[in-house]
N, CA, C, O and CB atoms as a CASP TS submission, in Angstrom:
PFRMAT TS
TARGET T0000
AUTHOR 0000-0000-0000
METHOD Language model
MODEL 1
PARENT N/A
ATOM      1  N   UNK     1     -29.496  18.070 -32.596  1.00  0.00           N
ATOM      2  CA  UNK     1     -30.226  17.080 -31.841  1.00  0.00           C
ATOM      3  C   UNK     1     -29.337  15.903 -31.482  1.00  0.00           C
ATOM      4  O   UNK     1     -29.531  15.284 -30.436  1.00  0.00           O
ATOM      5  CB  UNK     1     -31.432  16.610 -32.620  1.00  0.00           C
ATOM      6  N   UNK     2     -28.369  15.580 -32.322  1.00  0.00           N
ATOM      7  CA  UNK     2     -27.708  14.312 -32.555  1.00  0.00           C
ATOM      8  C   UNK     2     -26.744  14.996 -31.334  1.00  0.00           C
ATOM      9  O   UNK     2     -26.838  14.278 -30.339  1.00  0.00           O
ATOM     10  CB  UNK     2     -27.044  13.822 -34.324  1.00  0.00           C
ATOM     11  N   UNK     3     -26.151  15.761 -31.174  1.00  0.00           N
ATOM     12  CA  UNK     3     -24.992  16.085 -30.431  1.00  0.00           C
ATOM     13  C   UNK     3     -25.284  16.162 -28.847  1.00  0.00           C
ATOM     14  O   UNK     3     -24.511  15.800 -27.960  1.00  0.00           O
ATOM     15  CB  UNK     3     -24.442  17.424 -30.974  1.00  0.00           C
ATOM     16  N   UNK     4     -26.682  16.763 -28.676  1.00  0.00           N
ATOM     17  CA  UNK     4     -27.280  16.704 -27.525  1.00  0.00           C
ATOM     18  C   UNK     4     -27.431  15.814 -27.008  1.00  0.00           C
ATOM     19  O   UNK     4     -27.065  15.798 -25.833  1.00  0.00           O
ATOM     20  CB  UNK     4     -28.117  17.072 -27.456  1.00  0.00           C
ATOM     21  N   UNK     5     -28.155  14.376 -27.691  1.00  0.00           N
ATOM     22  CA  UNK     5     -28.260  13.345 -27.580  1.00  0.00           C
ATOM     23  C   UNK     5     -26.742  12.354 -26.811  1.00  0.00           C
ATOM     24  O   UNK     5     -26.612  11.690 -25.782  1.00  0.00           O
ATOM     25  CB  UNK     5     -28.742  13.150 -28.905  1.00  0.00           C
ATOM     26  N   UNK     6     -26.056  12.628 -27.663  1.00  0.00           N
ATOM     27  CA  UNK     6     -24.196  12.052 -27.274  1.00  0.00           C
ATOM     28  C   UNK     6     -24.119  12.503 -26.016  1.00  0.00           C
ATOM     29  O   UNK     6     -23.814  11.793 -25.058  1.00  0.00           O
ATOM     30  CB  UNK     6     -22.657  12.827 -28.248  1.00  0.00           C
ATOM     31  N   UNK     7     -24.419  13.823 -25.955  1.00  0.00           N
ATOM     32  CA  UNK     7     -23.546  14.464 -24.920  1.00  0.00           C
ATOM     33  C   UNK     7     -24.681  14.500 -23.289  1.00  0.00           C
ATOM     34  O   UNK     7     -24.311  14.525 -22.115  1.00  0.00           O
ATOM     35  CB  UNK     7     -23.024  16.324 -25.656  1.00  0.00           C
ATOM     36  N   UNK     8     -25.807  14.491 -23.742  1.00  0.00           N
ATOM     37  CA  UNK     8     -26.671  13.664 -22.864  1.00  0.00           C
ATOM     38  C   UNK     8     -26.316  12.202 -22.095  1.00  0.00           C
ATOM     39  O   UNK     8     -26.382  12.028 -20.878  1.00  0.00           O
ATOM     40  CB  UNK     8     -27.733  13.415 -23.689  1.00  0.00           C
ATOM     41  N   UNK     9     -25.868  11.057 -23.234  1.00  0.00           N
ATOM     42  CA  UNK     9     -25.418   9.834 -22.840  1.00  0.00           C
ATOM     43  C   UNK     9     -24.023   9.810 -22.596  1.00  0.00           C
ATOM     44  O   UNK     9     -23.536   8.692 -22.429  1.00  0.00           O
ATOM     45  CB  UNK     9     -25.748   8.897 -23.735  1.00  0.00           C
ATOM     46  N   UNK    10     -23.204  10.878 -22.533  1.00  0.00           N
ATOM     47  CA  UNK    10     -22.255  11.151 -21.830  1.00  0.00           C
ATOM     48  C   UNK    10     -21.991  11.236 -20.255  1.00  0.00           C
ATOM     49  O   UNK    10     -21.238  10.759 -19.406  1.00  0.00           O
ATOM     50  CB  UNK    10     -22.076  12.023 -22.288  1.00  0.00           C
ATOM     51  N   UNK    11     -23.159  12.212 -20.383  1.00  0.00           N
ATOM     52  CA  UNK    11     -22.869  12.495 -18.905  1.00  0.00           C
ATOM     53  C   UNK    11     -23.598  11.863 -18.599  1.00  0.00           C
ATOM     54  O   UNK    11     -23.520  12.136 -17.402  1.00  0.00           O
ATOM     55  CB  UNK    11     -22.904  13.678 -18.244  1.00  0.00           C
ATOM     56  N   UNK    12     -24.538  10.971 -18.663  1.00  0.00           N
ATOM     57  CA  UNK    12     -25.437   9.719 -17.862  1.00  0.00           C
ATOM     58  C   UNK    12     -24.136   9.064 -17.279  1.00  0.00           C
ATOM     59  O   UNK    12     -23.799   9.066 -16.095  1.00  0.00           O
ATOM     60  CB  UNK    12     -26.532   8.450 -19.014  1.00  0.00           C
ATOM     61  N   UNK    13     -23.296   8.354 -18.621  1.00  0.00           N
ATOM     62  CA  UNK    13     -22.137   7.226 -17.944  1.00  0.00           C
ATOM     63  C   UNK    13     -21.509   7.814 -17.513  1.00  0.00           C
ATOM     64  O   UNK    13     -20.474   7.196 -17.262  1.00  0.00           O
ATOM     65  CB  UNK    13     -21.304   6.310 -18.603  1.00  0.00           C
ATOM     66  N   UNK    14     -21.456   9.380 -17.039  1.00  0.00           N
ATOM     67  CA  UNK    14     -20.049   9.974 -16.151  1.00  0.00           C
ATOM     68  C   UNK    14     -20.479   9.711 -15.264  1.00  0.00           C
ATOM     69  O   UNK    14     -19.737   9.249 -14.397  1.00  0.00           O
ATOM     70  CB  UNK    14     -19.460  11.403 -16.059  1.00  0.00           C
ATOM     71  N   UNK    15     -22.053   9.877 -14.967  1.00  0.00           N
ATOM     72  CA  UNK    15     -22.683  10.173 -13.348  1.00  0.00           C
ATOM     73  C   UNK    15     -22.258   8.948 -12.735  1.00  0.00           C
ATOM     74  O   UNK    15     -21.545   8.685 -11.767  1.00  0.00           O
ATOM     75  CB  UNK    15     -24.532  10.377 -13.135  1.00  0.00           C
ATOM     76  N   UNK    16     -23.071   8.094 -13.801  1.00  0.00           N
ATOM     77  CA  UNK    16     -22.920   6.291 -13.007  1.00  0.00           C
ATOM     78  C   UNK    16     -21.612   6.088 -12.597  1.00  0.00           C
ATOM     79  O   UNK    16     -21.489   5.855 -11.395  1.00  0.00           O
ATOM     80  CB  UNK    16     -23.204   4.808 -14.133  1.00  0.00           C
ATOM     81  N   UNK    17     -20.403   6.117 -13.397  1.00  0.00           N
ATOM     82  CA  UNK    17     -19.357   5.809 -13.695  1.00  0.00           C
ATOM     83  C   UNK    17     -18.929   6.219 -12.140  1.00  0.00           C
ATOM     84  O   UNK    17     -18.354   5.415 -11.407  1.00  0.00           O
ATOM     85  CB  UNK    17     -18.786   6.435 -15.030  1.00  0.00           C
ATOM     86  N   UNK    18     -19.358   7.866 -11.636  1.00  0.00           N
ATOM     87  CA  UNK    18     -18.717   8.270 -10.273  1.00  0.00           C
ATOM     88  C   UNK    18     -19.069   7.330  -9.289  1.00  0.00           C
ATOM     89  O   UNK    18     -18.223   6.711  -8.643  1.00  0.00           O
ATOM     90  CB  UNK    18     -19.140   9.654  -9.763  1.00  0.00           C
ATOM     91  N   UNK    19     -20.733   7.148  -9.094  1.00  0.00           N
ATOM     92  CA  UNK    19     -21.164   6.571  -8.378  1.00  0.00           C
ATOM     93  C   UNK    19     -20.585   4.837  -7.902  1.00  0.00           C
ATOM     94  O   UNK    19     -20.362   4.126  -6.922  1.00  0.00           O
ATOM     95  CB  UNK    19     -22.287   6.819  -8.859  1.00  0.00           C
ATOM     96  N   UNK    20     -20.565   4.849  -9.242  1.00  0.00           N
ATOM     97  CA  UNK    20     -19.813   3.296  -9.146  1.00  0.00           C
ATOM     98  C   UNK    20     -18.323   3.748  -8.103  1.00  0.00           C
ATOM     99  O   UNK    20     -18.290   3.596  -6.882  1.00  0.00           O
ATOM    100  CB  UNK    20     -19.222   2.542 -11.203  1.00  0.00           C
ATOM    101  N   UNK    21     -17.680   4.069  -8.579  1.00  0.00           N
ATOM    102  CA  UNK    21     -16.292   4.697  -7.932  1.00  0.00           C
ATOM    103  C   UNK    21     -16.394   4.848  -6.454  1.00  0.00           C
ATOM    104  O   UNK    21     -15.439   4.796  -5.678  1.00  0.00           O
ATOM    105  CB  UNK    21     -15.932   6.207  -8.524  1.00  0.00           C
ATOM    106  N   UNK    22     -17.573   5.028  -6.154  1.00  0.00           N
ATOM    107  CA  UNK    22     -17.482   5.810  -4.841  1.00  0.00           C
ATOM    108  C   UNK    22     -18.054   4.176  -4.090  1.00  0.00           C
ATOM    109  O   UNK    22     -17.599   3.875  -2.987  1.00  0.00           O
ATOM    110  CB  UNK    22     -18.714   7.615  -4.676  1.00  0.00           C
ATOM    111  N   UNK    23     -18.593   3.662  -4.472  1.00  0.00           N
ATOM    112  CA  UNK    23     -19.148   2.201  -3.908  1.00  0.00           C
ATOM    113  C   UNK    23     -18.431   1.387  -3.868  1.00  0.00           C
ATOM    114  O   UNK    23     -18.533   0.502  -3.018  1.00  0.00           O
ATOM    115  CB  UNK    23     -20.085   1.563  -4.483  1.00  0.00           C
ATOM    116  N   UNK    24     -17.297   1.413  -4.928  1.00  0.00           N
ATOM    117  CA  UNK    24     -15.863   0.749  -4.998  1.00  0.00           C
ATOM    118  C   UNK    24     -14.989   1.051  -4.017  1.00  0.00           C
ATOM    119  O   UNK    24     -14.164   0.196  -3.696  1.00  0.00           O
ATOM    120  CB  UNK    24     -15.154   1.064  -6.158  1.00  0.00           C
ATOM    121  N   UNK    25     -15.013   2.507  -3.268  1.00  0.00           N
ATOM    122  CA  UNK    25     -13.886   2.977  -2.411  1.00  0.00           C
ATOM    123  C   UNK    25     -14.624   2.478  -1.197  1.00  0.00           C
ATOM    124  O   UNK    25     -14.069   2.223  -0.128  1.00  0.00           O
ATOM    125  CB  UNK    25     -13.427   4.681  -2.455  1.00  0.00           C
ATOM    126  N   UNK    26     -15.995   2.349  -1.448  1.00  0.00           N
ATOM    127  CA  UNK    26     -16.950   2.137  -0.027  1.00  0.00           C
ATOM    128  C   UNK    26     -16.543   0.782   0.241  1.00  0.00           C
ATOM    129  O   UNK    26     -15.646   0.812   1.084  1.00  0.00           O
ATOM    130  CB  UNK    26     -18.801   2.264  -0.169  1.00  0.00           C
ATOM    131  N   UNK    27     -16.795  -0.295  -0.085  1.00  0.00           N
ATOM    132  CA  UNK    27     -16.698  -1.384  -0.178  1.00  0.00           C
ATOM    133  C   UNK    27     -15.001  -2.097   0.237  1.00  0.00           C
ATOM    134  O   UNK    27     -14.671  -3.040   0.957  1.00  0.00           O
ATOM    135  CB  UNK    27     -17.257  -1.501  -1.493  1.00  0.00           C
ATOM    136  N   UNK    28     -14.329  -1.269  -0.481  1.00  0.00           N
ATOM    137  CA  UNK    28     -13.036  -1.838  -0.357  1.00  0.00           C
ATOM    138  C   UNK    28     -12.526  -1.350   1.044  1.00  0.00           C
ATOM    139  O   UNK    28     -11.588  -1.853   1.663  1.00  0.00           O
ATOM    140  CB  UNK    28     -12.078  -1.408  -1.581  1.00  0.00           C
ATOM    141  N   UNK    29     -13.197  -0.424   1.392  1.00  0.00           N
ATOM    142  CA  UNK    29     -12.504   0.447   2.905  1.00  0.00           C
ATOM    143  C   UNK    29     -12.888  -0.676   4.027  1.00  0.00           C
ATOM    144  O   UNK    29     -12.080  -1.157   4.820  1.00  0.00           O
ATOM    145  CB  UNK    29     -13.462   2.339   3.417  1.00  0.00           C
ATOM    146  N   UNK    30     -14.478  -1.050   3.931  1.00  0.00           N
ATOM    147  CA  UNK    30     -15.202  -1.949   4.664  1.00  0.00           C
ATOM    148  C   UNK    30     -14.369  -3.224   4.791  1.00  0.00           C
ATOM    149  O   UNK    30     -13.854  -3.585   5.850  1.00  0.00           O
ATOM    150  CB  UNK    30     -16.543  -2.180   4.036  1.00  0.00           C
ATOM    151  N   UNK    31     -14.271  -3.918   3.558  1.00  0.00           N
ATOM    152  CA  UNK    31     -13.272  -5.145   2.958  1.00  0.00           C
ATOM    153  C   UNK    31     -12.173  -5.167   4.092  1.00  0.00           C
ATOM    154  O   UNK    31     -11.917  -6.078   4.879  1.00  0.00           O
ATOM    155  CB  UNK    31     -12.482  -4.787   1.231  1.00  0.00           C
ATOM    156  N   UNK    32     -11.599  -3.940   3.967  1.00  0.00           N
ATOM    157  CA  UNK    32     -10.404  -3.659   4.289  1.00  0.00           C
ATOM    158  C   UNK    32     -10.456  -3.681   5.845  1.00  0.00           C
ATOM    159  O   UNK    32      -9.573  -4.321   6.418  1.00  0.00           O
ATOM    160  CB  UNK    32      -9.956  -2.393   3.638  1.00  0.00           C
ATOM    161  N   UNK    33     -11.368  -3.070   6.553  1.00  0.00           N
ATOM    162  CA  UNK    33     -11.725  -3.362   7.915  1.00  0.00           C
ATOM    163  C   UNK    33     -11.707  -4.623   8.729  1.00  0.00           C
ATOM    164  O   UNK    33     -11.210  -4.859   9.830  1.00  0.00           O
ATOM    165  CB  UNK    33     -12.800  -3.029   7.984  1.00  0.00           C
ATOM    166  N   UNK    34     -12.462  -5.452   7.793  1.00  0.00           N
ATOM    167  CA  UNK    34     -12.706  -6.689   8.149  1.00  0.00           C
ATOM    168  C   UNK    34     -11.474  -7.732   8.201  1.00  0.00           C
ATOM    169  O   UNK    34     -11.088  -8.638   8.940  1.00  0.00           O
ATOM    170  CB  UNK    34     -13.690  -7.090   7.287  1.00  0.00           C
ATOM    171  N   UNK    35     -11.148  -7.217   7.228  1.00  0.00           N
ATOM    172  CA  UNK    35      -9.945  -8.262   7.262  1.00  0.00           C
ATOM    173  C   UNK    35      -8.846  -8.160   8.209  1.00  0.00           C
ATOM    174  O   UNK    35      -8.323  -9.167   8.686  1.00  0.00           O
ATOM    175  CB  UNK    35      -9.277  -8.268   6.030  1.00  0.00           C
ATOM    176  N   UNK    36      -8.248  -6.229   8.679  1.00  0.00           N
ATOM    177  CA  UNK    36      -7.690  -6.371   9.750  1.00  0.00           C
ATOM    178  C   UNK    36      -7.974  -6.749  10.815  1.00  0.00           C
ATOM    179  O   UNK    36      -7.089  -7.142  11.575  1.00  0.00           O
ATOM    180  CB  UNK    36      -7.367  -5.722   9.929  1.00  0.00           C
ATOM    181  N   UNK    37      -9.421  -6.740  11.218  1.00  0.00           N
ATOM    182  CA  UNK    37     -10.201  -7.302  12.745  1.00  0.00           C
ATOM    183  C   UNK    37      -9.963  -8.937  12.336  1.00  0.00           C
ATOM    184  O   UNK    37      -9.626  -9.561  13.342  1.00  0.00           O
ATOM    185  CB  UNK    37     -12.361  -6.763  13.015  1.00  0.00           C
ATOM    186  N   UNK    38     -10.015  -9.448  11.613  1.00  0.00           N
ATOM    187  CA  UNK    38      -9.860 -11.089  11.517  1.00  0.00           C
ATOM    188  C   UNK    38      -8.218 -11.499  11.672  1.00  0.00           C
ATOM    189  O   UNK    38      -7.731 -12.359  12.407  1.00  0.00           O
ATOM    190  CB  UNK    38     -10.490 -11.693   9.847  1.00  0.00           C
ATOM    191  N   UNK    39      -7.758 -10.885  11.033  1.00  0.00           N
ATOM    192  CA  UNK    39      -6.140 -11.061  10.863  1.00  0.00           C
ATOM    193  C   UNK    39      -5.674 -10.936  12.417  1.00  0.00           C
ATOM    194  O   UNK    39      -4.995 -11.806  12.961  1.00  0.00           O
ATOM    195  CB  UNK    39      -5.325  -9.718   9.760  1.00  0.00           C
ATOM    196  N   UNK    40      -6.104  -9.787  13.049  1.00  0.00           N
ATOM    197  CA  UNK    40      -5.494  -9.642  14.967  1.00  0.00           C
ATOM    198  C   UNK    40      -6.298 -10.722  15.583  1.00  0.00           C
ATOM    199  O   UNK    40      -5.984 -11.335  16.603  1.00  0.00           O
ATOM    200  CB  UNK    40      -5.972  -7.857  16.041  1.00  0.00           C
ATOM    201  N   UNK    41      -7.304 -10.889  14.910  1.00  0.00           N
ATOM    202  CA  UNK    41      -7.819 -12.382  15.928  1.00  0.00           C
ATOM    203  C   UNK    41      -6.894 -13.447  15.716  1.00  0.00           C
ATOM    204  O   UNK    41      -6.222 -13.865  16.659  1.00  0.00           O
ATOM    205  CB  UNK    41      -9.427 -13.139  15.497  1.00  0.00           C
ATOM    206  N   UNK    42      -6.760 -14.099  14.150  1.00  0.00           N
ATOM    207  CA  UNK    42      -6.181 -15.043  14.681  1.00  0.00           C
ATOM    208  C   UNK    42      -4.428 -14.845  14.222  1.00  0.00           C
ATOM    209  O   UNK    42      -3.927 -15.826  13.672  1.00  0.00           O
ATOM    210  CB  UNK    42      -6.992 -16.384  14.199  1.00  0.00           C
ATOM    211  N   UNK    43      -3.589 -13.697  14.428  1.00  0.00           N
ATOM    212  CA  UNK    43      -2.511 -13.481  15.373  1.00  0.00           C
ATOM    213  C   UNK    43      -2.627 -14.109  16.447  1.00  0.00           C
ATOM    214  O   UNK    43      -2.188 -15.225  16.723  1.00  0.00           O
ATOM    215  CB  UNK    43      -2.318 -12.279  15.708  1.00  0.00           C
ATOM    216  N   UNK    44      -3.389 -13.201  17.250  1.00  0.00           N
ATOM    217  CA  UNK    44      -3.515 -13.415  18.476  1.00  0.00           C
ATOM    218  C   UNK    44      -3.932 -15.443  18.975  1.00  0.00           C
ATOM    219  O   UNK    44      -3.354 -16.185  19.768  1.00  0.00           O
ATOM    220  CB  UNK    44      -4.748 -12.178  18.806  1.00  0.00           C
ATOM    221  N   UNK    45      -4.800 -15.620  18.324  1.00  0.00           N
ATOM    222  CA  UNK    45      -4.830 -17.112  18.130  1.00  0.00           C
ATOM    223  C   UNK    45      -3.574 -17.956  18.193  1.00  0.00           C
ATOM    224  O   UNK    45      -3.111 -18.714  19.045  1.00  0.00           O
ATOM    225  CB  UNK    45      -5.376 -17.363  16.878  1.00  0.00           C
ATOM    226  N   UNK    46      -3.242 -17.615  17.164  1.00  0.00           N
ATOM    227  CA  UNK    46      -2.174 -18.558  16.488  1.00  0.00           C
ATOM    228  C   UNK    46      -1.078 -18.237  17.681  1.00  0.00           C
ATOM    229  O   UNK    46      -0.540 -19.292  18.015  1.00  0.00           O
ATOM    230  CB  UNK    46      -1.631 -18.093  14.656  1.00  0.00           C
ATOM    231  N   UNK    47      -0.610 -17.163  18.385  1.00  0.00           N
ATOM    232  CA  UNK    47       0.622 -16.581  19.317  1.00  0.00           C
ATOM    233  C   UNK    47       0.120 -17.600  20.505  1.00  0.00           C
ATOM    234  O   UNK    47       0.988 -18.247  21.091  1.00  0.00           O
ATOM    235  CB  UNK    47       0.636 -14.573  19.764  1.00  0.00           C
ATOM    236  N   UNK    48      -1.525 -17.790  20.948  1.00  0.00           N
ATOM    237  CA  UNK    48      -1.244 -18.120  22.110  1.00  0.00           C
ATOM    238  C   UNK    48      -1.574 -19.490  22.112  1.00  0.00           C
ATOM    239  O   UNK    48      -1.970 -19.892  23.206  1.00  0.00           O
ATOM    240  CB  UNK    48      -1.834 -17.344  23.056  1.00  0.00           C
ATOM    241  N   UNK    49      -1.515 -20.513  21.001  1.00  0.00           N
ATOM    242  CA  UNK    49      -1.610 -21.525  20.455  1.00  0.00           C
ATOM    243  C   UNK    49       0.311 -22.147  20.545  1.00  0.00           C
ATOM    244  O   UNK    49       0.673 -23.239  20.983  1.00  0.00           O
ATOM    245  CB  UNK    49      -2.451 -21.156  18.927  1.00  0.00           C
ATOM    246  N   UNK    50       1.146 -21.123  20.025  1.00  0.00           N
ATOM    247  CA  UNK    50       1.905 -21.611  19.825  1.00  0.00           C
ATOM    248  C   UNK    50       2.700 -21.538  21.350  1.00  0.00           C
ATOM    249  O   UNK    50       3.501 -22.395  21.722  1.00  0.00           O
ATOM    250  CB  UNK    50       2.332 -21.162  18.629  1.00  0.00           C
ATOM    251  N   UNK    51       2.329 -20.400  22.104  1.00  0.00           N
ATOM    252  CA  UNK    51       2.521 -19.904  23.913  1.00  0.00           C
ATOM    253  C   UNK    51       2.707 -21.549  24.478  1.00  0.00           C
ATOM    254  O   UNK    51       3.583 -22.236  25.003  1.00  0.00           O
ATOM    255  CB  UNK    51       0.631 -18.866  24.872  1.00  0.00           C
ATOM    256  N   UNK    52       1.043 -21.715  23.925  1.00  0.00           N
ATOM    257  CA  UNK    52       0.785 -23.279  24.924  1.00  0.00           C
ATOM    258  C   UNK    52       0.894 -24.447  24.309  1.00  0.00           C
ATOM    259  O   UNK    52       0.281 -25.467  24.627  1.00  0.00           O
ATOM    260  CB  UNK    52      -0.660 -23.506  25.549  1.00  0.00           C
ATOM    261  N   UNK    53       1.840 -24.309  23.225  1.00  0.00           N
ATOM    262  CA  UNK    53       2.375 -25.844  22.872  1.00  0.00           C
ATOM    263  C   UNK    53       3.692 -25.871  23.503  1.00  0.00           C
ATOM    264  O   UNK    53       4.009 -26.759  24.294  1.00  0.00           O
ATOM    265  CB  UNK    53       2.537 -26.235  21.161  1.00  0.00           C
ATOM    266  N   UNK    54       4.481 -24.894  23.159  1.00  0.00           N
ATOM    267  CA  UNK    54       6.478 -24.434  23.634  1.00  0.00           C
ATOM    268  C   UNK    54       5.992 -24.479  24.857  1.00  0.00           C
ATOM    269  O   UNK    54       6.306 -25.618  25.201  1.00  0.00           O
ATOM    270  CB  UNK    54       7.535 -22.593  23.165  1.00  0.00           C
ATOM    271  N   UNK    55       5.169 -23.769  26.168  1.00  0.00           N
ATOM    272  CA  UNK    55       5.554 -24.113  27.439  1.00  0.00           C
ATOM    273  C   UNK    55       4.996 -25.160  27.781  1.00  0.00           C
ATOM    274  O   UNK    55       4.112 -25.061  28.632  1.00  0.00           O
ATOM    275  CB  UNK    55       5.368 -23.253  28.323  1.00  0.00           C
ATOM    276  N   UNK    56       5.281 -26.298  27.312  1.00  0.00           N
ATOM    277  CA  UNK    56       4.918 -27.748  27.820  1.00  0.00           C
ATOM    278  C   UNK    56       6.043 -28.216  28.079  1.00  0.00           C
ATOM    279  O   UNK    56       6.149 -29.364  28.511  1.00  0.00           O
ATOM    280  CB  UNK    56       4.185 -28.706  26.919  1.00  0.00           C
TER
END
């Protein structure tokens, strides 16, 4: 009974444990999206900021 029990609450925290994992890769991919779409904005910002200070 005792062993069933363990090995029951084993694989509970394996399941979670994946799930978590997979929300972690979800999240960080998203993260990861965002930040390159912000970063080419302000590149692009900052390039044509600095365009129209030098051709003065």
């Amino acid at each position: 009974m005792i062993i069933k029990s363990i090995l029951l609450l084993f694989l509970i925290m394996l399941f979670q444990g994946c799930a978590t994992w997979m929300g972690v890769k979800k999240d960080s991919k998203q993260a990861w999206e965002v930040t390159k779409d912000t970063s080419e904005h302000v590149y692009k910002s900052v390039k044509k900021s600095i365009n129209e200070a030098t051709s003065e």
